[in-house]
C-alpha positions in Angstrom: 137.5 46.7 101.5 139.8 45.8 103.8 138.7 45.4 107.6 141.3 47.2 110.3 141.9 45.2 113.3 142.1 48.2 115.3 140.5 47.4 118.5 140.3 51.4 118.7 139.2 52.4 115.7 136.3 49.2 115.7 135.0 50.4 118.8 131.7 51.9 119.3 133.1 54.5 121.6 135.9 55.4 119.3 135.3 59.5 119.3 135.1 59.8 122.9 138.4 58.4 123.3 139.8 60.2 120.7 137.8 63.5 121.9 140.0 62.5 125.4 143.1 62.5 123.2 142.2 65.6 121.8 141.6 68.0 125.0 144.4 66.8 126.5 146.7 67.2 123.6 148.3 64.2 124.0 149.3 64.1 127.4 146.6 61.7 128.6 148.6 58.2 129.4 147.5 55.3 128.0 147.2 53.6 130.8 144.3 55.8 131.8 142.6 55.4 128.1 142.4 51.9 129.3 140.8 52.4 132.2 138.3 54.6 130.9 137.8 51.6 128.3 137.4 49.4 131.3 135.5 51.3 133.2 133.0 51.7 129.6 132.9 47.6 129.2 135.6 47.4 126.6 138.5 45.5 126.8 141.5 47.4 124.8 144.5 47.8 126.5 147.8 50.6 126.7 149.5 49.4 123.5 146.0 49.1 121.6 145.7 53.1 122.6 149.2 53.9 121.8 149.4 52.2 118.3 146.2 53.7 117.3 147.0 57.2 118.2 150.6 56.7 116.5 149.0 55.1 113.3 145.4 56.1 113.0 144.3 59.2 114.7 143.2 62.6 112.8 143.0 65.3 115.2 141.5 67.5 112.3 138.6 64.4 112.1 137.9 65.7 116.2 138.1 69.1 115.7 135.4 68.5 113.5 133.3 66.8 115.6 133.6 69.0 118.7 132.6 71.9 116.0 129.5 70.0 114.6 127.8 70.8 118.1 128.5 74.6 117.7 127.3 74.3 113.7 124.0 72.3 114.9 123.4 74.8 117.9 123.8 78.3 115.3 121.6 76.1 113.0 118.9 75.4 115.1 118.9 79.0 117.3 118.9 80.5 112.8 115.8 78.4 112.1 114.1 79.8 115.5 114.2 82.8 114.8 113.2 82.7 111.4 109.9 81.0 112.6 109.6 83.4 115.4 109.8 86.3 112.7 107.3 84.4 110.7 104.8 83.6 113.5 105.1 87.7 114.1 103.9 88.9 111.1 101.6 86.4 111.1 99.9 88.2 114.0 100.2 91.6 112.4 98.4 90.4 109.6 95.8 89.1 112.0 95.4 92.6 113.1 95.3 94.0 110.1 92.7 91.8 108.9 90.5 93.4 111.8 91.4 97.1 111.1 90.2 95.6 107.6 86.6 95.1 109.0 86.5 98.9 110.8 87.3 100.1 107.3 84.5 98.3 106.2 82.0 100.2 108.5 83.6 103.6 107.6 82.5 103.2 104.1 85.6 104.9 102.4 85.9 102.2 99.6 89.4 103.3 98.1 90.7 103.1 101.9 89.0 99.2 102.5 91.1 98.6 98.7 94.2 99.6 99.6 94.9 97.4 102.9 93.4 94.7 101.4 95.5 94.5 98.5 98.3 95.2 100.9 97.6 92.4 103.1 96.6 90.1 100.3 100.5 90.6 99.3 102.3 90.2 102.2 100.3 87.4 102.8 101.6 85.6 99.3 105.0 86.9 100.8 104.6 85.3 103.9 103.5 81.7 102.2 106.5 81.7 99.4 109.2 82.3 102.6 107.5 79.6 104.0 107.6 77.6 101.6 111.4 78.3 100.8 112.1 77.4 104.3 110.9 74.2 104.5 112.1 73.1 101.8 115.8 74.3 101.7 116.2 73.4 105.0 115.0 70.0 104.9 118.5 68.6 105.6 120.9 71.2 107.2 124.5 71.3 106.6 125.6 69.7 109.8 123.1 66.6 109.3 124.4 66.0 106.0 127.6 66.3 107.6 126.4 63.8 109.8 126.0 61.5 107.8 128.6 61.2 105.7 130.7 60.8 108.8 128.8 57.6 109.7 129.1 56.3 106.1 132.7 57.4 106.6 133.2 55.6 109.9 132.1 52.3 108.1 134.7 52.2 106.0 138.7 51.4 107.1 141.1 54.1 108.5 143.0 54.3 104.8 139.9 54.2 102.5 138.3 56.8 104.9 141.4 59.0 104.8 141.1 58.3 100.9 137.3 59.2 100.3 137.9 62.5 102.5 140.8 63.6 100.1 138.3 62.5 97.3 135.5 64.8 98.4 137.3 67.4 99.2 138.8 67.8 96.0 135.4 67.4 94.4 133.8 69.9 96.3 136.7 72.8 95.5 136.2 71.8 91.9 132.7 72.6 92.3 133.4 75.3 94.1 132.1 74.5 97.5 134.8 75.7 99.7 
């Protein structure tokens, strides 16, 4: 694999420059990308910036990023309210368990049957949707996304440009997008 020399692209701080890049559309001078690097302990100067943006930046690799955020924030706001949901019926089978025990002391036998079985049920509903949950969402989208992209950002700009084309084309044969 061959290394860039890209002081831009090695740098920890690479997506906040690029993020910079990318909001001002360009029109950020260089000059001011350097200072920023200064200002972060980094030592890359104006033509470092400018041959890195002419040679090696993706804006559709930003876009992406600044859209993770969103995708994490939907996930996460999904998976509340799913457990809120679940935590509600929880509670109405709580209550029903009770209205359970005053059927009890009525003594209509057919009556106690019925909401039992129909708690028993959503009960066993309750556990499998559960159970589904935690274990499809063990690893959301946007993590897995995640961490390809730090795999992705080990590798040079080329082979990374490569393995993106790569998986892309693997996933629309798959039928993924």
């Amino acid at each position: 694999m061959v290394k860039s020399t890209c002081k831009v692209c090695n740098s920890p701080l690479l997506n906040i420059y690029e993020t910079r890049y990318y909001q001002t559309k360009g029109r950020i001078a260089m000059m001011q990308l350097e200072k920023l690097a200064r200002q972060k302990n980094e030592v890359i100067g104006r033509k470092s910036f400018k041959n890195h943006f002419q040679n090696h930046y993706k804006p559709h690799r930003i876009q992406e990023i600044l859209n993770r955020g969103t995708v994490d924030a939907k996930v996460e706001e999904s998976k509340m309210e799913t457990i809120n949901i679940l935590n509600e019926i929880k509670r109405n089978l709580t209550g029903l368990k009770g209205l359970i025990g005053n059927a009890k002391q009525a003594k209509n036998l057919s009556d106690v049957v019925a909401v039992y079985r129909e708690h028993r049920l959503t009960l066993q509903d309750v556990e499998r949707l559960r159970n589904k949950l935690s274990a499809s969402t063990s690893m959301t989208r946007a993590e897995l996304y995640r961490e390809i992209y730090w795999a992705c950002s080990q590798l040079c700009p080329k082979c990374r440009d490569k393995f993106w084309v790569k998986l892309d084309e693997r996933l629309r044969s798959k039928g993924f997008t």
